[in-house]
N, C-alpha and C positions, 0 to 999 in steps of 0.2 A: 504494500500500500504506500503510495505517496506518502512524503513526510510532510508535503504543505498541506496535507489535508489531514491529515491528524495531530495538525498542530494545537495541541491544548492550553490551554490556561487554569492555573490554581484558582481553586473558590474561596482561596485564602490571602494572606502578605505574608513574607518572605517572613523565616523564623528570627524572633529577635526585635522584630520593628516592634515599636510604641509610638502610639497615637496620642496627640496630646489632644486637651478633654474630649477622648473619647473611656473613662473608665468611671469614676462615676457622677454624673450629671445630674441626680437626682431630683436637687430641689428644681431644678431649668425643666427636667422632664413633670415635675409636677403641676409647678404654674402652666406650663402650656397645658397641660391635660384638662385645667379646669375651665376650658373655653370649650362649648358644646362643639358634637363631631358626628358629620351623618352617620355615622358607624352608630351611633348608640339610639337613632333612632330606627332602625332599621330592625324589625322583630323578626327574631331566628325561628324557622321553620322548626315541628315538632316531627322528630323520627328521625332524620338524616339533615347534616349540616358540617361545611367542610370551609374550612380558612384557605386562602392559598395567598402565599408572599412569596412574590417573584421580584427581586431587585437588579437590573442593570448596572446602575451605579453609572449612566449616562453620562458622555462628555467631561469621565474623571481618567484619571491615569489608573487606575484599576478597574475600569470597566469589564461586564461580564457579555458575551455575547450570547449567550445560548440561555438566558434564563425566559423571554419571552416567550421562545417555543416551547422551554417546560412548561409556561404556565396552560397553554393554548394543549398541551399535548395531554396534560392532567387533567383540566376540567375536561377533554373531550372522554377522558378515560371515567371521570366521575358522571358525567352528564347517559353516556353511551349505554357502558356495560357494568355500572356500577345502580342507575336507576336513579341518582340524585335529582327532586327538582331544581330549574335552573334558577329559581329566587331561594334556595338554599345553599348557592355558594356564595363565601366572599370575595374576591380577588382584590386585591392589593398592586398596581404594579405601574408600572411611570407609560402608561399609554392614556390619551384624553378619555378615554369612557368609565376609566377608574380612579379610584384614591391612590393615593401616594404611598407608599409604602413607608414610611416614617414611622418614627420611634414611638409616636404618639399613636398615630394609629394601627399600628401593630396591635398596641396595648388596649389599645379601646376595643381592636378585633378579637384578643379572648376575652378580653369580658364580653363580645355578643356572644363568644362561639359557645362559652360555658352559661349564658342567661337561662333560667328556667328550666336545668334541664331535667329530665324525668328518667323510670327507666324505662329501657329499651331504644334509648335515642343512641346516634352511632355518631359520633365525631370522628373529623377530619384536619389536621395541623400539616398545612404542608409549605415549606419554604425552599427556597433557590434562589443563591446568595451567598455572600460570602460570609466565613467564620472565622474566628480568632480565639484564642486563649490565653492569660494570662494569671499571673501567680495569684492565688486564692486567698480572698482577705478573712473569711472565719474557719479558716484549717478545718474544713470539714471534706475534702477533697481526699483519695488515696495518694495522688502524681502530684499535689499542690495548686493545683490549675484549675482555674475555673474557664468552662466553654461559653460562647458566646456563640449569637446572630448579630451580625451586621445591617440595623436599618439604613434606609438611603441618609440620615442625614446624621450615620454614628459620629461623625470626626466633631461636631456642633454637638450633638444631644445624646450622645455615649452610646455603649451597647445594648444590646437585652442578654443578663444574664443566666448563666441555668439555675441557675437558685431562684430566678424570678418566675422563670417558665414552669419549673415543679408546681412553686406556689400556687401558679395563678390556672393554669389548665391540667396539672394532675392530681396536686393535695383536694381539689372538691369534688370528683368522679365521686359520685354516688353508687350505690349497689344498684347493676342493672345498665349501668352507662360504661360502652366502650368506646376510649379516645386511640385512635389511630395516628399517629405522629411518623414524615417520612420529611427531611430533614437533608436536603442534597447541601451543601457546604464543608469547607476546610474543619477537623477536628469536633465533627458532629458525633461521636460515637457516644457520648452518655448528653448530650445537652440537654436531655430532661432529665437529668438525675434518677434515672431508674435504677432499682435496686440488683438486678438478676441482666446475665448477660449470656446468651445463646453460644454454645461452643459446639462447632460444625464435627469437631473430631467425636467428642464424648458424646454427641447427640445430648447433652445435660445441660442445666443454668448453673452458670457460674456467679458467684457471691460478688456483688461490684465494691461494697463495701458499705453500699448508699442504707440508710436507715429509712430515708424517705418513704412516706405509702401515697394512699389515697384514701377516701371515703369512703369504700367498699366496692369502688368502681375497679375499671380494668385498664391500663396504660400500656400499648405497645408501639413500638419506635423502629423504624427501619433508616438508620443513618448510613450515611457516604461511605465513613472511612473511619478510623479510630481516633482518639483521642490526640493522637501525636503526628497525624495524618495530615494530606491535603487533598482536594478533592479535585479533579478533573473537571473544566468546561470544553469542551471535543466538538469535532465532528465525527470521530471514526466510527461511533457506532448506529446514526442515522442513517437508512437509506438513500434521503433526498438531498444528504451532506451537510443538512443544517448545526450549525451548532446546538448542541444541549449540553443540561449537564450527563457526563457520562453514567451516573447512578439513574438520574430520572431516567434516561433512555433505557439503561436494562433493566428497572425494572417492570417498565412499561411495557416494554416488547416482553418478557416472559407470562406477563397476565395477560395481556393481548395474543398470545400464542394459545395458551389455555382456553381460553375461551372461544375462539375460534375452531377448535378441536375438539369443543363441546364436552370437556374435560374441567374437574378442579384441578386449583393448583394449592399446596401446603406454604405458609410459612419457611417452614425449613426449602423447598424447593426452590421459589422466589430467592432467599439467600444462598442457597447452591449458585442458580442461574445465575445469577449478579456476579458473585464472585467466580465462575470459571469466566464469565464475558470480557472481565477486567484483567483477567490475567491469561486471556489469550491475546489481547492487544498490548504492543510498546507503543506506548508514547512518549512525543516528544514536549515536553511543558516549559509556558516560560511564567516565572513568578509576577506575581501582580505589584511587588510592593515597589513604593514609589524611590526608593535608597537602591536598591541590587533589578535592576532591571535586563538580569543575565537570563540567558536561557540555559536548562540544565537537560543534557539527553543521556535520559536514564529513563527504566519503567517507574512510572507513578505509582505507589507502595498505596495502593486504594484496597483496603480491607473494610467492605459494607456491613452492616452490625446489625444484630436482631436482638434487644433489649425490652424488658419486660417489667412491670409492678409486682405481677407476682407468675408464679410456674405457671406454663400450661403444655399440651401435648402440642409441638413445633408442628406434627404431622398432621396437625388438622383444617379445614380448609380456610385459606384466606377469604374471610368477607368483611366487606363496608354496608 
């Protein structure tokens, strides 16, 4: 395969960069949140409901290319073969027909996605965009680090941390509600602090270290790559050569094969699929961060993660 067409880009910054105020912003994120935001007027559908944050990061030096087509590629997967109505998605993303993707309304977006909810409601958290980490200020981490999402306007009004995302859309899962979380960015492998971590060899959960729970609901997370990872924006693995991110794409095309085949497909399969896709392709990636704008030709070390609140059987079928 050409190497101009699998020319990738990280969903992260180069290791080591620091953003100034971009770590914590809080009281600046607070006063703007207190100024009303169509997001809180907008009443969340009961049964299915699904967030989607797609960031560009438009006309910056870290710009992402491929995240418009994840978001275009996921709702058609939610709208198509998943059955979602189309006034129960959110989108998020720097095109005129939608909101912005900012820090603020990120945050106003779980508070719709979690308003009201009941059980037997099916949630959906899904971003594309970049990630970062940075050394953990309540030593409640095992590596020290705390994960992050990058909204469009973090380098002004900071990150969203995983401490905040546990908080805010998985400590209130109720018994009866499952939140489904897929998470394509740099160093997404626990960014909702989930407790149990999917291990491909043992077929077992592995202990993450997290105390975290929920409400008696259910939390499961399908991220990029691991904690210490970056993640891939590609073409190599579209057909029509678009850029995506390379997680969204495979795992889009392994449920879209499924279902086409008139076939389930497992959790555990899904993350088989993902991870032989990744590591049958080399890629060539050039770092996004705005200091080391080298390009590095080596295989992208993307290992996709299947993270969980509490055990369940990996081999049973995935549904939204």
């Amino acid at each position: 395969m050409d190497k101009d067409k699998i020319m990738g880009e990280s969903k992260g910054f180069c290791y080591g960069r620091r953003l100034k105020n971009s770590g914590n912003n809080s009281q600046r994120a607070r006063a703007q949140s207190s100024s009303p935001s169509p997001i809180t007027l907008k009443q969340p559908a009961r049964g299915k409901r699904a967030l989607l944050c797609c960031i560009s990061y438009k006309k910056n030096k870290f710009e992402l290319k491929g995240t418009i087509h994840d978001m275009k590629n996921m709702r058609d997967l939610l709208l198509h073969h998943f059955h979602f109505p189309l006034d129960s998605i959110l989108i998020l993303a720097e095109k005129d027909a939608y909101l912005e993707p900012t820090r603020k309304n990120i945050e106003d977006g779980f508070q719709w996605l979690m308003r009201g909810i009941q059980p037997g409601d099916s949630l959906l958290f899904y971003f594309s965009g970049h990630g970062l980490r940075q050394r953990g200020l309540h030593g409640d981490e095992i590596d020290g680090f705390d994960e992050t999402i990058c909204p469009l306007d973090f380098e002004t009004n900071g990150m969203i941390f995983d401490n905040y995302i546990n908080q805010t859309i998985v400590k209130p899962l109720i018994e009866g509600v499952t939140l489904h979380a897929i998470v394509d960015s740099c160093h997404s492998g626990t960014v909702l602090d989930l407790p149990l971590v999917y291990n491909m060899n043992t077929g077992k959960w592995d202990d993450n270290g997290e105390s975290k729970g929920t409400s008696g609901g259910k939390a499961i997370c399908f991220s990029a790559c691991e904690d210490y990872q970056q993640a891939a924006d590609t073409s190599a693995f579209s057909p029509e050569k678009n850029t995506t991110g390379a997680m969204t794409c495979t795992f889009i095309k392994a449920v879209k094969a499924a279902v086409t085949n008139k076939r389930k497909i497992s959790y555990r399969e899904i993350l088989q699929q993902m991870q032989e896709s990744l590591k049958r392709d080399d890629h060539v990636g050039s770092c996004a961060g705005a200091r080391l704008r080298r390009v590095f030709t080596r295989k992208i070390l993307q290992d996709p993660l299947l993270s969980s609140s509490q055990e369940f059987d990996a081999n049973t079928e995935f549904k939204l």
